[in-house]
DRENPA-3360 file (N, C-alpha, C; in nm, 2 decimals, always signed):
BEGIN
1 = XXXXXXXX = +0.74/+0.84/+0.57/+0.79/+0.93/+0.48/+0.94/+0.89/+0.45 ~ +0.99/+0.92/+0.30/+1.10/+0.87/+0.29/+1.19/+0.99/+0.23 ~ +1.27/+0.96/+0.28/+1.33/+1.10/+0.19/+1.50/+1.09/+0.14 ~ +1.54/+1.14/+0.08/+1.65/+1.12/-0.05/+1.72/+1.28/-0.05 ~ +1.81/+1.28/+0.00/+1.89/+1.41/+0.01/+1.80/+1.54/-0.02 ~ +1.70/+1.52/+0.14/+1.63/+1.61/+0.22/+1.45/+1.67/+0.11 ~ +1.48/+1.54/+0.00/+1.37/+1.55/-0.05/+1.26/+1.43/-0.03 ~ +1.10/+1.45/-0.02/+1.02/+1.37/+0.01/+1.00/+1.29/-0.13;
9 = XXXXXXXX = +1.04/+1.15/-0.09/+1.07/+1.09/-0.23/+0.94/+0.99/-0.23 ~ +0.86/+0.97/-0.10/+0.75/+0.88/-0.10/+0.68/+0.90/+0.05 ~ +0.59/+0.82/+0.06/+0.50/+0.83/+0.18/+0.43/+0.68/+0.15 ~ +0.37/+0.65/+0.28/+0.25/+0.59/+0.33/+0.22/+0.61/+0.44 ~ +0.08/+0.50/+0.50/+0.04/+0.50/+0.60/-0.01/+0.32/+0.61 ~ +0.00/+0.28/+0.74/-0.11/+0.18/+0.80/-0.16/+0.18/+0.91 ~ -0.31/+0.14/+0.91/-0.41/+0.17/+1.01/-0.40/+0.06/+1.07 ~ -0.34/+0.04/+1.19/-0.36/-0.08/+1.30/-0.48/-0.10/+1.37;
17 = XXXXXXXX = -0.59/-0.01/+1.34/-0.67/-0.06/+1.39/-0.77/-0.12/+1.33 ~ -0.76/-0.10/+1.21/-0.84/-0.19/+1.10/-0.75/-0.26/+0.98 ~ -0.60/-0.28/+1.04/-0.54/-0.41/+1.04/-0.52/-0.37/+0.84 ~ -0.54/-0.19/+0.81/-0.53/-0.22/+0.69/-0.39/-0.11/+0.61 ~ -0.31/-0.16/+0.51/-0.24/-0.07/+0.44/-0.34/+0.02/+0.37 ~ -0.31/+0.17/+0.41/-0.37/+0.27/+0.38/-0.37/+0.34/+0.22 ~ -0.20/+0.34/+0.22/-0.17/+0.36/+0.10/+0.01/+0.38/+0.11 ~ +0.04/+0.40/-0.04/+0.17/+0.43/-0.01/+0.24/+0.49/-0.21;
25 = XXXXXXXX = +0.25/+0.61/-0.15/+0.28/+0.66/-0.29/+0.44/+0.72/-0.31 ~ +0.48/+0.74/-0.41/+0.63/+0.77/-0.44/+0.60/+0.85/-0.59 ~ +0.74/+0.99/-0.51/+0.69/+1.04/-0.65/+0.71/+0.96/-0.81 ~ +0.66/+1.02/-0.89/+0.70/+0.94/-1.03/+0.85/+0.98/-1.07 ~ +0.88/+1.08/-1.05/+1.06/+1.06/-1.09/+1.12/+0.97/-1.01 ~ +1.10/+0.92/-0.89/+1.14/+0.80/-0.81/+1.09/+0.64/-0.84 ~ +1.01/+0.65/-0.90/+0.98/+0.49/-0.91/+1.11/+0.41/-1.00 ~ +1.01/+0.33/-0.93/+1.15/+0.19/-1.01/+1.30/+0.15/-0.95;
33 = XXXXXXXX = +1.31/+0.21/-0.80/+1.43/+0.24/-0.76/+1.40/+0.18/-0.64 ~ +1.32/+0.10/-0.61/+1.33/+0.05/-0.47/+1.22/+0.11/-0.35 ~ +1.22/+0.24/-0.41/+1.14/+0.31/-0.27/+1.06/+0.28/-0.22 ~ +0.95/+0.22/-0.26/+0.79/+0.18/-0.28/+0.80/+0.06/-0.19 ~ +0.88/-0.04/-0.19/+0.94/-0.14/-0.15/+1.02/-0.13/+0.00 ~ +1.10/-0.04/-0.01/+1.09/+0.04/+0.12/+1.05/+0.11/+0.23 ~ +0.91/+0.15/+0.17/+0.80/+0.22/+0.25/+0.75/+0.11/+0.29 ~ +0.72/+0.03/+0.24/+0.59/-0.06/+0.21/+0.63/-0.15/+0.33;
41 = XXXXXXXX = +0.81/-0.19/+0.34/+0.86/-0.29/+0.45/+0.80/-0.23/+0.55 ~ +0.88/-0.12/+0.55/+0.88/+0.00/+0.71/+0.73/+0.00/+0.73 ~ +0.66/-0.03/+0.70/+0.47/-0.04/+0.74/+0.46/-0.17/+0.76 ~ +0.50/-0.27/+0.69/+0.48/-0.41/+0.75/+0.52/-0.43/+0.86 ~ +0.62/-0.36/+0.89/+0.66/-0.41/+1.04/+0.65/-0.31/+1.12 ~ +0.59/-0.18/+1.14/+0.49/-0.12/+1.19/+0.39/-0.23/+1.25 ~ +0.32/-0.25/+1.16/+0.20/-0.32/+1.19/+0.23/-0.43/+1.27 ~ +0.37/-0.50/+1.21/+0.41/-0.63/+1.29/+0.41/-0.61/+1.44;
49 = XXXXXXXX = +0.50/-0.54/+1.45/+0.52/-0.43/+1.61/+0.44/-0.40/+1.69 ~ +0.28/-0.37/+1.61/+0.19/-0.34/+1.70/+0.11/-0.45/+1.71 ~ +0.14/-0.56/+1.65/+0.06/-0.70/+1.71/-0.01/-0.78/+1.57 ~ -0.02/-0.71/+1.45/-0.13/-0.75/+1.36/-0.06/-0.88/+1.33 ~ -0.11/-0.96/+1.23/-0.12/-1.10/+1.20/-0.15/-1.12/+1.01 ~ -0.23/-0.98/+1.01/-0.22/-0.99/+0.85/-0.26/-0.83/+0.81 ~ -0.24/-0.83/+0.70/-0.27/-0.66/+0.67/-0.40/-0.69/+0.54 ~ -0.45/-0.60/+0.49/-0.55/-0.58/+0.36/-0.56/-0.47/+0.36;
57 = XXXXXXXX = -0.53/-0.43/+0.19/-0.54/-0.34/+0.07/-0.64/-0.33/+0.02 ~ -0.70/-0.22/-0.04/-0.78/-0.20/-0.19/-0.66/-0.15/-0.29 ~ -0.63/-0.20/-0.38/-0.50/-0.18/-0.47/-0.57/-0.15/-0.62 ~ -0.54/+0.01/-0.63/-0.61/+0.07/-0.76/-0.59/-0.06/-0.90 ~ -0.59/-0.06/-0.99/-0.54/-0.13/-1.14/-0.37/-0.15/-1.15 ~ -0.34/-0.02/-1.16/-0.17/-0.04/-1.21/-0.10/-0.06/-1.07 ~ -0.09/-0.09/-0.93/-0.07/-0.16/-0.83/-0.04/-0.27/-0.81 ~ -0.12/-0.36/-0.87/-0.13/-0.46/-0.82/-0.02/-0.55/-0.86;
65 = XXXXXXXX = +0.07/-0.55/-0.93/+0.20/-0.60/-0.96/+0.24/-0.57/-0.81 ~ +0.26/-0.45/-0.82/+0.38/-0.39/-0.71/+0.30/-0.46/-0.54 ~ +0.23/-0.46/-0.51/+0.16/-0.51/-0.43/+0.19/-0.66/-0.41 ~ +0.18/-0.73/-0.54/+0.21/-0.89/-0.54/+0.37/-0.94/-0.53 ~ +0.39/-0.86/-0.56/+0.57/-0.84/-0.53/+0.62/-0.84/-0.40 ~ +0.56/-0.76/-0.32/+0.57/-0.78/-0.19/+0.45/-0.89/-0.09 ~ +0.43/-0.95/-0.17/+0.36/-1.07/-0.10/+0.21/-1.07/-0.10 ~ +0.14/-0.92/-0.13/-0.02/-0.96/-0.11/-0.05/-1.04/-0.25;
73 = XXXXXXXX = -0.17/-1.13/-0.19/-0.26/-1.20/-0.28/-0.38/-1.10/-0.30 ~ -0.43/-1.13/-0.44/-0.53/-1.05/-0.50/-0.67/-1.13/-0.47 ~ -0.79/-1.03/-0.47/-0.91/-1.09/-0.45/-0.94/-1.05/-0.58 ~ -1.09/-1.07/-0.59/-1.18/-1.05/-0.70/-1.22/-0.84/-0.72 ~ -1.21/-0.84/-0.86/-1.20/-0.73/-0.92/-1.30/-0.66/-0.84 ~ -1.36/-0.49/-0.79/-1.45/-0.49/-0.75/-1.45/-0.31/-0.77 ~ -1.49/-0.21/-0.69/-1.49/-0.09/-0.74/-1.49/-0.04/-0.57 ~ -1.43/+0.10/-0.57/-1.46/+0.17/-0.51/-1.51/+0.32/-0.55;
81 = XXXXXXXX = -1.61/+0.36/-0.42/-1.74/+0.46/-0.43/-1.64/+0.56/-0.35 ~ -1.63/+0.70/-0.44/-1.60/+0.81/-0.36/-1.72/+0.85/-0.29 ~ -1.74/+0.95/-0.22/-1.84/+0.98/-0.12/-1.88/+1.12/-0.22 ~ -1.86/+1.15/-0.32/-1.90/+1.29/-0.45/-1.96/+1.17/-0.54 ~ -1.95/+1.03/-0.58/-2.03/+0.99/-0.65/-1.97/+0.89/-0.72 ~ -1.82/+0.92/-0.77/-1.77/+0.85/-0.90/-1.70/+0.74/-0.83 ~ -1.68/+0.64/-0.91/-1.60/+0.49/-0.88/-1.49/+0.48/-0.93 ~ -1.43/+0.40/-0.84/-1.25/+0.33/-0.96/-1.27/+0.19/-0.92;
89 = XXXXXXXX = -1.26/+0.16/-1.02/-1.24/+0.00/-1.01/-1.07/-0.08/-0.89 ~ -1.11/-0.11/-0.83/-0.98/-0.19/-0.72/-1.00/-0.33/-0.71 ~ -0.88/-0.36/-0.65/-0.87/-0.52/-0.63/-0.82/-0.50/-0.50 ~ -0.92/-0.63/-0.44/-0.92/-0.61/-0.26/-0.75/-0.73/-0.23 ~ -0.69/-0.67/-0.14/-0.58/-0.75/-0.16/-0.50/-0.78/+0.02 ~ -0.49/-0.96/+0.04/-0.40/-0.96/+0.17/-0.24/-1.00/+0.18 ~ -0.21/-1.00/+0.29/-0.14/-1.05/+0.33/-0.09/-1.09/+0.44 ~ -0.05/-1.22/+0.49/-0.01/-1.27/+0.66/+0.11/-1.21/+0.63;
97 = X = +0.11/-1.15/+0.78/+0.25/-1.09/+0.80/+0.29/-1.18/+0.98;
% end
């Protein structure tokens, strides 16, 4: 969690035990200011800390800039299944850390 004169300006998570970035969101009046980029460190090295070697994403459509920016490489286009039925299309994405 990140916060900006006592307001929650962003979040993530990473799951060390399946070695994967969970997610990581910022509100929309905050983007473009670094935050995203600063969550996103503070998880890399989480992960680093706890031993991992690489991380992997599912990175919705408009992500995957922000994603490649900080170093992950893109896989091949592919979708993900909610568990109610409907899909979003993602791009599976790593990175060695």
């Amino acid at each position: 969690m990140l916060e900006e004169q006592e307001y929650i300006v962003g979040f993530g998570f990473v799951d060390t035990k399946n070695s994967s970035l969970e997610s990581i969101f910022v509100d929309p009046r905050f983007t473009g200011r670094g935050f995203g980029k600063k969550i996103a460190n503070n998880l890399i090295h989480k992960a680093k800390k706890s031993g991992l070697y690489n991380l992997r994403l599912s990175s919705s459509l408009n992500a995957i800039k922000f994603y490649e920016s900080i170093g992950f490489v893109a896989g091949e286009k592919t979708s993900w299944k909610h568990p109610s039925g409907f899909e979003l299309a993602c791009i599976p994405m790593t990175k060695v850390i």
